[in-house]
N, C-alpha and C positions, 0 to 999 in steps of 0.2 A: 532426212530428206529422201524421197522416192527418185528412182535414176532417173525419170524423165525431168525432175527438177534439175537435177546435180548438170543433164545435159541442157534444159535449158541455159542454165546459171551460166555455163558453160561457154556456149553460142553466145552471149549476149558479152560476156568479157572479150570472145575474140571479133565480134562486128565492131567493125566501127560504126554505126551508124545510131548506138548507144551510146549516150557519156558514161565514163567507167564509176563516175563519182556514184550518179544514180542507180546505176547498177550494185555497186558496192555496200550502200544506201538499204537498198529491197534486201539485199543478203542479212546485213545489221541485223531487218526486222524482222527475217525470218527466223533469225537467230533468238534471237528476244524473244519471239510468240511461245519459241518451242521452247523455251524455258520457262515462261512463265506459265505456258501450260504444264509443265509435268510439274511446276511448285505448286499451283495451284490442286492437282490431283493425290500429292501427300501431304497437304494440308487437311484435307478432305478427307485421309484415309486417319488423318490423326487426330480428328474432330475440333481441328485449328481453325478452321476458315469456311467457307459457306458451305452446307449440306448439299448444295446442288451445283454439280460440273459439267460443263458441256466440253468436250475436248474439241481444237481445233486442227488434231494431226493430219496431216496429210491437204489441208484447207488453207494455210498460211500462205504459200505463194499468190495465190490468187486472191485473200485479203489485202497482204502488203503488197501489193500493185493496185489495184483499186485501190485502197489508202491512200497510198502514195501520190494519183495521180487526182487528187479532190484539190481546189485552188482555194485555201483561205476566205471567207468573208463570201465567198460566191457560191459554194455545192455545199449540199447538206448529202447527209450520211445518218441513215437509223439503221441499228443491228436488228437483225431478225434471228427467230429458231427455225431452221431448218427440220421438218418432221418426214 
């Protein structure tokens, strides 16, 4: 995580005007992405797993908050490539 994350991450555990659950939630997923990206990237380098990787370092906070904030059965969500 980049320090403007670590400080948002930060601010948002000591407002109240965030529930800590959700908060703690978005952390989970940031957690997850950035592991599942660097598996996915020596997967790749071991000719394991798909020949084409898009890394999302630096990009996860601002996925898992949009993610997060989609309501079931009502938003739709398509991934795009950023170029």
């Amino acid at each position: 995580m980049t320090l403007s994350q670590n400080t948002l991450l930060k601010t948002l555990l000591d407002s109240s005007s965030y529930p800590k659950e959700k908060v703690l939630r978005v952390l989970e997923v940031l957690h997850l992405t950035r592991f599942m990206d660097d598996k996915q990237a020596k997967l790749v380098r071991q000719n394991k797993g798909a020949t084409f990787h898009l890394a999302v370092s630096g990009h996860e906070l601002i996925g898992a908050v949009s993610a997060l904030a989609l309501k079931s059965g009502v938003d739709w969500g398509f991934p795009y490539y950023r170029d």
